[in-house]
C-alpha angles and dihedrals in degrees: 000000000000112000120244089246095049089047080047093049091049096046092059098048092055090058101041092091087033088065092035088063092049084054094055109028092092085066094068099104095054092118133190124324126199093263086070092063115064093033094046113025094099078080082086082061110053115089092145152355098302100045097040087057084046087058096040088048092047106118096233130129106031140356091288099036104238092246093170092055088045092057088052090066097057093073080070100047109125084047094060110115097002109048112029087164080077096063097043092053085057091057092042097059090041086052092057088041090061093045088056089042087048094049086057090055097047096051091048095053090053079052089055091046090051108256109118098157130101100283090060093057085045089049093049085052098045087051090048096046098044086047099046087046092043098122095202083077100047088101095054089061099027090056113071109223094047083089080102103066084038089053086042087064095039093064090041094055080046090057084038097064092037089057092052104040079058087057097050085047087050086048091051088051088243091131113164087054099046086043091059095035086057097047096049097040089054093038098043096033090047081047108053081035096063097039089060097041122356094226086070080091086072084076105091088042084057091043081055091055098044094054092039078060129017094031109026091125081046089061105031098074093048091081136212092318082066089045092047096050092038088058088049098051107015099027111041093046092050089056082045085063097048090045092052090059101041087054084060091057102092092042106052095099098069089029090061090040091102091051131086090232138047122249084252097058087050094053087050090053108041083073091069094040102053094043084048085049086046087053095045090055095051099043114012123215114188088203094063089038120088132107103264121059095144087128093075115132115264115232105232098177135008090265097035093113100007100226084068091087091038090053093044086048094047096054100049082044091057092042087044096054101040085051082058109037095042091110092042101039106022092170092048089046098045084043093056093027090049087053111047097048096051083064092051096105104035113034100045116069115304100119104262121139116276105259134015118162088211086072088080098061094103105022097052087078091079103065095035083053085054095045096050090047085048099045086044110041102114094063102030131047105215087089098054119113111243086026083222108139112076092199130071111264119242121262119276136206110271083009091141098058081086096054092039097054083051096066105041084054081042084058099040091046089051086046091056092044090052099049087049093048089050089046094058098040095071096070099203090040113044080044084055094051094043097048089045087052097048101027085164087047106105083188094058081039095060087038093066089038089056095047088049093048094046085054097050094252095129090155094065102032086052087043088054097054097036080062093054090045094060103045097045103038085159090072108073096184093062079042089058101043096049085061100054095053088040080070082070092042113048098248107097095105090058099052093046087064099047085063100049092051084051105030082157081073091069105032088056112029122117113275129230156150097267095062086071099056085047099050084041096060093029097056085045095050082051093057091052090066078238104125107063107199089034104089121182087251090065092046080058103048085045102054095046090047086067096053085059097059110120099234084054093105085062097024083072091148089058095040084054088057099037096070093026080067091051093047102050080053091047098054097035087066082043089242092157100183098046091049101051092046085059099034083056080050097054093048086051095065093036134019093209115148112244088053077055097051092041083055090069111018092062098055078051103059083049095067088248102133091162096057089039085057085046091049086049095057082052103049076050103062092043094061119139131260091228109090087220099053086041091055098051086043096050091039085059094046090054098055093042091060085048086057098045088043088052099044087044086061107042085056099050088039108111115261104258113255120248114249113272116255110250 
């Protein structure tokens, strides 16, 4: 017959998602933000097999185009554009699926370290709840397309419990069986990983850390055949890492080019934002929690601001000392090492933008692993300090007021996710609170402007914008969004000519995505007839005026839409010559597809076989190296020299002759 304490223990497992999903079912209206769109808006696109390989191939969302995250989405497809609850739904379920994945691996690695009793299973629980509930990561399950980085730690937990189930067969001398469970579960796991966010490769270097740490006296006994396999699949791929960042080294300068600050001034500042991510994971605040933080000062020097240096001194102290206590403090050491590592990638010097909550998916498993050590330690071993005795210790006297203080931060920390879900879940709301907190934020701008808009209140989303604009000339993406919703406003005219009395404002602004969703409405609102003081003349100027800007030659994915907005004016005034020229152009900047099939299917409809044949040498030799990719564009290439061989014909067939007179 079950004990009290294990039906309790069960109990409490079984409603642990149950009350994850309370926490975050206010959430539920957060919508769509602008993010969603450029990544998932081929979902518009998929009606069946072709085209939904076509959507999960598309090189979209990061140098290797998350594919496996991509094919998530499709199990949200008809929801795409008129039901985002659906997709949130979707991350929230696969939320509560990795804090169950997280407390296995928790309590097998307890198993690993030798405690096998009941406080083991109740630490493994304590480290799934506090992270599930953590509210620094309610916008990377609240925003849609933040599925990826939740995906990307789905795979890694996977590795994770492969990895360890290897060990336990090592342990049990079965070695031919640990040794190919551990090589598949870091080779698929780091895999599937990496093909839904790139940063899925960190996993054998965190697989390094946890067994430099939790389970150093694990791995010791297993010999040089360990050591030998752990340099092939940890240690290798982490080198890979490092290698990978050392190689961007000479080419930072034109890399940061698009961005208001230098790859310098964002090494400086990484240091302040991931110890303010640290302190917001050990004690959480709603007021400094919220999506869009891109307004956070810039470090310019070591002692600009001054806690630049204290922050780079405290870092290398907190590495330094978990490097040096690891024998000693195991937990302390997993807890800075984890971290730090899981920061490794975004938060150094690859050219991402400066703070993103979501960045702490992964890495916030290290200090609630700590908290929950710390808060447990009398009954449980995994928070002593050598981590020596293999056995629970027996109670001692005012051993639950660990366990009692847990639960009341376990309940503070719930308390705070759930205000921040509920926050975000009312999407004007929430959109009024974040830009009031970060005035000088253009993503909480655009934020406001979006929720306006969603809502038919053209006037004040158009009005936001046309504030940020003002105040910051320099940024041409807020520019151009602000025209486009001048269009709604009246003011259109007037910010046309405040470019062109200051055209400087356009040929050196700073360049970014959200110029192309801009140029793309606004061309099509023009072609509505719909934005008076906006002509078809200014939409050219304008457009030509951005592929002078000098950060064009980096800025590729602007100068792509650039000239696909001209085209699609162009040829809506059938102005052949003027749209090919741009639609080459655009081909030019970016290989995509349907640039490759307009290519052709625009000589076509011109009656210009001969050029349509040409374009199609060209869209050959372009092909891509995926072989999915390559079979959707050659697909496409086949059945467009099928079209050109059947129109040729039908124009060079006799005219049938009329029936004879009787």
């Amino acid at each position: 017959m079950l004990r009290p304490a294990f039906l309790l223990l069960a109990a409490a497992v079984c409603l642990l998602p149950v009350l994850g999903y309370q926490l975050y079912a206010p959430g539920l209206g957060s919508g769509f933000f602008f993010d969603d769109y450029p990544n998932l808006s081929g979902l518009a696109h998929v009606s069946d097999l072709h085209s939904a390989i076509a959507f999960i191939t598309e090189p979209k969302g990061g140098p290797l185009g998350r594919p496996v995250a991509l094919a998530s989405f499709l199990l949200n497809t008809p929801s795409w554009e008129v039901a985002p609850a659906d997709f949130i739904h979707t991350n929230i379920c696969l939320h509560l699926l990795n804090a169950l994945l997280l407390m296995w691996c928790a309590l097998r690695v307890q198993r690993l370290r030798g405690d096998t009793g009941l406080r083991a299973h109740w630490l493994a629980l304590a480290v799934a709840a506090l992270w599930m509930a953590q509210p620094l990561l309610v916008s990377t399950n609240l925003m849609i397309v933040q599925r990826m980085t939740t995906l990307a730690l789905t795979f890694s937990l996977l590795g994770t419990l492969g990895y360890l189930k290897g060990l336990e067969l090592l342990a049990a001398r079965r070695v031919r069986a640990g040794y190919a469970t551990l090589s598949a579960s870091v080779v698929l796991g780091t895999v599937l990983a990496v093909f839904s966010k790139e940063n899925g490769a960190l996993l054998p270097l965190l697989l390094l850390v946890l067994q430099a740490t939790l389970l150093q006296r694990t791995v010791a006994p297993l010999g040089a055949a360990y050591k030998k396999w752990t340099l092939v699949f940890l240690g290798l791929p982490a080198l890979c890492i490092l290698g990978y960042i050392l190689k961007l080294l000479p080419n930072l300068a034109g890399a940061y080019s698009t961005r208001d600050f230098t790859w310098q001034e964002r090494v400086l500042t990484e240091p302040r934002i991931v110890l303010r991510y640290l302190s917001l994971l050990l004690m959480p605040r709603r007021a400094l929690i919220g999506p869009f933080q891109d307004d956070f000062p810039v470090s310019t020097g070591l002692l600009q601001p001054a806690t630049t240096l204290a922050a780079l001194l405290l870092i290398a102290g907190l590495i330094a000392s978990a490097l040096w206590l690891r024998r000693r403090a195991p937990v302390y050491a997993f807890a800075v090492l984890w971290f730090f590592a899981g920061h490794l990638l975004e938060s150094t010097i690859i050219p991402l933008e400066l703070y993103f909550e979501h960045r702490n998916y992964l890495p916030a498993i290290g200090p609630v692993v700590a908290i929950a050590a710390l808060a447990l330690r009398r009954s449980s071993t995994v928070g002593s300090a050598a981590g020596a005795s293999a056995q629970p210790a027996p109670a001692r006297r005012g051993g639950l007021l660990g366990p009692a203080l847990l639960v009341v931060y376990g309940a503070l920390v719930a308390t705070v996710c759930h205000a921040v879900a509920a926050v975000q879940g009312d999407k004007l709301t929430s959109a009024m609170v974040w830009h009031q907190e970060h005035p000088e934020s253009v993503r909480a701008t655009e934020n406001l402007a979006l929720a306006y808009a969603m809502m038919g209140n053209y006037h004040a989303a158009g009005e936001a914008m046309a504030r940020f604009a003002d105040a910051h000339p320099q940024d041409l993406g807020v520019g151009m969004q602000a025209l486009q919703l001048s269009c709604f406003t009246g003011q259109a005219g007037a910010r046309i000519a405040q470019y062109k009395a200051h055209p400087e404002r356009i040929t050196t602004g700073r360049l970014n995505g959200i110029i192309c969703d801009a140029l793309d409405k606004t061309a099509k609102i023009i072609m509505q007839d719909a934005c008076p003081g906006l002509s078809r003349a200014d939409f050219y100027w304008l457009g030509n005026e951005i592929l002078k800007n000098k950060h064009i030659a980096t800025g590729r994915e602007v100068g792509y839409c650039a000239n696909d907005a001209l085209a699609m004016l162009y040829f809506d005034e059938r102005d052949f010559a003027a749209t090919m020229q741009h639609v080459e152009a655009a081909f030019s900047y970016r290989t995509y597809l349907p640039v490759a099939e307009r290519l052709v299917e625009i000589p076509i409809s011109a009656g210009r076989f001969d050029l349509a044949r040409q374009n199609l040498e060209l869209m050959r030799a372009k092909t891509p190296k995926n072989i999915f990719q390559a079979k959707i564009w050659n697909d496409s290439i086949t059945a467009h020299e099928k079209l050109i061989d059947r129109l040729e014909k039908s124009a060079h067939a006799p005219a049938s002759q009329p029936a004879s007179q009787p």
